[in-house]
Structure formats: C-alpha cells, structure tokens
N, C-alpha and C positions, 0 to 999 in steps of 0.2 A: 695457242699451243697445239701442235698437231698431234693427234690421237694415235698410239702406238698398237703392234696388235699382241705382243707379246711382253713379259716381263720382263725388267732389266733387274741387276742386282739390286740397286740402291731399292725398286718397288717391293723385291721381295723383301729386303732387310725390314721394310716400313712397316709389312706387311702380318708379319712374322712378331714384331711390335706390337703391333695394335693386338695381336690374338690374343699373346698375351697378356696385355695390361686388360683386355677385358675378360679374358679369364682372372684377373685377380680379382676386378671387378664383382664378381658371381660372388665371389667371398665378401670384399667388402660389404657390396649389398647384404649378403645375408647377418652380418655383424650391427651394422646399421637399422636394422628391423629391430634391434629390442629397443630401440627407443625413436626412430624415424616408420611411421606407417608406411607400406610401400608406394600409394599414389602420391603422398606428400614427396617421397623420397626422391621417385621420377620426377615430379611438377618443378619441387625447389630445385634441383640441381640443374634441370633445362634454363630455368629464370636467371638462375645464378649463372651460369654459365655465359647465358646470353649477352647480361651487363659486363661481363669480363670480355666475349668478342666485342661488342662495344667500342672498348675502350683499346683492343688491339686495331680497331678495322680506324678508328682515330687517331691513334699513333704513325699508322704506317700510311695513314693515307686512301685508303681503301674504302670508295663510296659502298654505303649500304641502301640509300631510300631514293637513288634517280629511278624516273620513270624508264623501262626498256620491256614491259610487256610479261614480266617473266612472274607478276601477282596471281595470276588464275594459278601456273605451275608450282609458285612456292608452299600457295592456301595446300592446294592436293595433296604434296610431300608432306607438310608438315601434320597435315590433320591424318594422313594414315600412319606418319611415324607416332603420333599421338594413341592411336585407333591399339595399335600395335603393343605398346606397351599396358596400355588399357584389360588389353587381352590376356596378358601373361599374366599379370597379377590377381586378375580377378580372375583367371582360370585356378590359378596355386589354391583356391577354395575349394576346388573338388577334385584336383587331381596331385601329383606328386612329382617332383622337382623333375627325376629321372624321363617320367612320361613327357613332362612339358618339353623337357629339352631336345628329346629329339623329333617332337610334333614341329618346334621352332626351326629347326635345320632342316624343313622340308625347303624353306626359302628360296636356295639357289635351285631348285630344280624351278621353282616360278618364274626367276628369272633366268634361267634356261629356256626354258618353253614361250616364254614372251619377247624377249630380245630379238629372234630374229624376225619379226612382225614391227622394228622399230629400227633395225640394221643389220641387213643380209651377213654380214662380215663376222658378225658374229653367231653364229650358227653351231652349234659343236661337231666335232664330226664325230664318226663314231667310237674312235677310238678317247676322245676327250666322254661321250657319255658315258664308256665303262669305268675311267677314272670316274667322274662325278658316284656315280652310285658304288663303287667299291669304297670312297671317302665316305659317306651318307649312311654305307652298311656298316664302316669301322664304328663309327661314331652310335649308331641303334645299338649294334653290338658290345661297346664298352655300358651303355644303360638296361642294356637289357635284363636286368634283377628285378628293373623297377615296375617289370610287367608282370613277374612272375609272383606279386603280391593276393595270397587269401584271403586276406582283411580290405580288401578295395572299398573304396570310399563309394556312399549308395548312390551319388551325382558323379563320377567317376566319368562318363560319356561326355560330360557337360563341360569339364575342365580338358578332357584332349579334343574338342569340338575348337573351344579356343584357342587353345595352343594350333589349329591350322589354322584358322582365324590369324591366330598373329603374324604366323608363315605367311599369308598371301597377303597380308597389309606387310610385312617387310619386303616381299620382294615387288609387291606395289610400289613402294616407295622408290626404289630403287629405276624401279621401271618410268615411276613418274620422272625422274629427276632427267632421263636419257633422252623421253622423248619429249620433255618439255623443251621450254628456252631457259630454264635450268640448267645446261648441258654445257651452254654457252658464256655462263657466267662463275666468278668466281668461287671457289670453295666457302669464302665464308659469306657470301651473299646467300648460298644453297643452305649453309649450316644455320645463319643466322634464321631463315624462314623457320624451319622446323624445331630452331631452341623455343622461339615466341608461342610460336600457335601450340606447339605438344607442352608447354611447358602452363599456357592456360589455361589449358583443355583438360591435364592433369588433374591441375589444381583444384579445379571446379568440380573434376569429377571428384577431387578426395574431400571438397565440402558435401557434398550432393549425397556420398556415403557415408557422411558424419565421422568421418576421420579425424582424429583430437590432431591440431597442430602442433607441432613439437616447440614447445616453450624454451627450455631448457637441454644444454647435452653436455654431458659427459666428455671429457679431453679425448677419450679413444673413440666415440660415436663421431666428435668433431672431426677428427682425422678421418675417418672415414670418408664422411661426407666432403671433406676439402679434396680429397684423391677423385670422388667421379668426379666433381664440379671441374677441378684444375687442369686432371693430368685425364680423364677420360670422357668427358663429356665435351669441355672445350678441348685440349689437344689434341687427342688420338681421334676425335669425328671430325675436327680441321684437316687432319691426316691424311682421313678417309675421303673424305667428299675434294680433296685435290686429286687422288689416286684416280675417284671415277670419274673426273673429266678427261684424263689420258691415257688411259689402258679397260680395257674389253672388261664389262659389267659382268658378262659370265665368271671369267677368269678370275675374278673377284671374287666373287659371290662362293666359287668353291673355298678359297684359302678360310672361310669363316667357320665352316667346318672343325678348324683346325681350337676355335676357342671353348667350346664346351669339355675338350681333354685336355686344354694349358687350365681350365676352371678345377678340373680333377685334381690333376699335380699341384696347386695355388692351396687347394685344401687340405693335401698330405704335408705340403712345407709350411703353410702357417697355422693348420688345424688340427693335426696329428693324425689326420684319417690316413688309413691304409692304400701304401702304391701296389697294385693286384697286377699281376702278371696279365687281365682283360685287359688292364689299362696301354701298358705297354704294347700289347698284340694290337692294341687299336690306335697307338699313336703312328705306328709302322703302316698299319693300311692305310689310315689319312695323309700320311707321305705320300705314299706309294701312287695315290688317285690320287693327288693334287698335281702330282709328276706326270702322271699321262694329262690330265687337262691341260698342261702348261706345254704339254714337248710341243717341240717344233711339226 
C-alpha cells in the first residue's frame, strides 16, 4: 500500500474516532480501578485482547507467526509499549492525573524530532512546528490547575520524571514501528507483537507488585473492561496501527493531542464534572494546530 503524505477524509474521520473512544477510555479506566488494579487492568485487557486478534487474523486469513525478520522490531515495540504504560501507572503514586497527562503528550514532539532521522519526508516545516506546540500549549493549558497545587505530593518529581519516561517510550514505539520491518507489515501483525509482550510484561509486573487479582466483578466493572478489550484495545489500535503504515507518523502523533480534551468532555457527559470555558478555549487551539500541521 503506498504511503500518503497527507490526510484524506476517511483518515481524519478514523482519526477523530479513535481520540475519542480513547478519551472515553480515561474514564472507563478510571471506573474500573475500584475493583481492577491498574497493571492487572493494562496486562488482562492486552491478553485478552490479543486471543480476540487471534481469532480475527484466523477468520480472515491473515498469517501471524511466518518467519519475515520482523521479531527483533516487534520484541522493541512491544516491550516499550509495555515500558510505557508501566510508567504511567506507577507514576499516578506520586503525581496527579492532570500533571501526568500532559508530561504524556510530550510524545509527538519525540516523534517529531526522530522521524526525520528515519524519513526525510517527513520533516515538519515550520509552519507544521508552530501548529504542534500551539496543540501541546492548548492541551498544558486546559490542565494547567493541576500544577498550581499547595498540597503536592513529597515524591511529586518522581511521578512527572515518569510521566516523560512514558512520552519517550510512546514515541519510541511509534518510532520503532517506522523504522523497523514493522512498517512493512500488517496492522495486526504490528498490533499483535505488542498485545503479547505488554500484555506479559504487565502482568508480571502486577504480580512482582503484589497486585490482588481480580477474582470477581461487578456487571458495570465488567462492562468496563469489555469496552477497552473489544472496542479500544483490539479495534481502535487495529485502527491505528493500519493508519501508521499509510500516512506520516508525525501527522499522527499530533491528532493524539486531541484525546486528553475528548477525556475531559467523556467526564462532564458520563461523570458530571464541569465543562469550563479552559476547556473549550483549549479544544479550539488543538484544532487550530492540528490544522496547520496537516495544511498542505
């Protein structure tokens, strides 16, 4: 499939999807934490997930375990997407949602800054860098409360230490995936690597922390967990990882931006918190820079 340089409708529509659903995401998760621990939470949904691609890459026909060289590239992606999630959760000990999140969306500037070390093409010019960081400042600027906190936690350094931590293992990944022989092959061969390996890696770390397995759940924990595994863990990263075989990793990597304010809104409509006029001034600048990184 030859590699596009620019967005077409249907990518942005996809695009615009996924932000969403993983902004609901943020919420589900957090609903799911009173009875799933959160390495459990990640571990089981990547596993599960993974026997669910499984059984689609067997339906449709779509080899998963021929040899083509692409094992060193898949271990790499998968053990930073692993690394990654690692980070955030075990960061949320010493710092606060708001900090982590936008320590997280330093991301696409990593993969800004390493992309064209992997493919001149994609390069941004200058006018795509002042979109990126006016999206970047929207998004700082809608959390920005959560720095102006008296009561900070005394390991406070330690948790946004990680949260960059989990930025350059996300935009690691992203970066392993382009310039591996990952790049070359299907979406759910690339997704499959990183459901197995993050999904054991998890696990082990939520034994190793003595994390209680969740025995038992609740109809509404259930639901939870069925929506990352079904519709966000398997669908929407099938989504994704077909998206960055055919259009510019940068280009990408900005529109994610766009999920920590769809996570806002996802809270005000199924959690009652309040829609602030920050929010809105910062869903408009995240437009606004997603629309210069994308102009022609």
């Amino acid at each position: 499939m030859p590699r596009k340089t620019h967005l077409d409708t249907l990518a942005l529509i996809t695009l615009l999807a996924c932000c969403a659903l993983w902004g609901l995401n943020q919420v589900a998760s957090k609903i799911a934490l009173a009875e799933v621990p959160p390495l459990w939470q990640a571990g089981l949904r990547s596993l599960c997930a993974a026997v669910l691609l499984l059984g689609w890459c067997g339906w449709r026909g779509i080899k998963l375990f021929e040899r083509d060289g692409s094992l060193g590239g898949g271990l790499l992606a998968g053990s930073l997407f692993g690394l990654e999630f690692a980070c955030i959760f075990a960061g949320l000990q010493f710092t606060t949602a708001s900090r982590m999140i936008v320590f997280i969306y330093l991301a696409p500037f990593v993969v800004a800054l390493g992309m064209p070390f992997i493919s001149t093409s994609e390069r941004l010019r200058p006018q795509q860098t002042v979109g990126l960081l006016l999206a970047f400042g929207a998004v700082a600027w809608a959390f920005a409360e959560g720095f102006g906190q008296s009561d900070a936690p005394p390991r406070q350094w330690l948790g946004d230490t990680l949260g960059v931590l989990a930025a350059l293992f996300w935009g690691g990944t992203t970066l392993a995936i382009r310039a591996t022989k990952l790049s070359g092959l299907s979406g759910e061969k690339t997704l499959f690597y990183q459901l197995c390996v993050s999904g054991v890696a998890l696990s082990l770390g939520a034994l190793l922390l003595g994390e209680p397995f969740p025995t038992s759940l609740s109809p509404r924990i259930s639901a939870m967990m069925a929506f990352q595994i079904v519709v966000i863990t398997f669908a929407s990263y099938l989504l994704w990882f077909r998206l960055m075989r055919q259009y510019p990793a940068t280009i990408l990597a900005s529109f994610t931006l766009l999920t920590p304010l769809f996570g806002l809104l996802a809270g005000a409509l199924l959690l009652g918190e309040p829609v602030t006029l920050r929010l809105v001034i910062a869903l408009v600048g995240v437009a606004a820079g997603i629309v210069l990184v994308n102009r022609r």
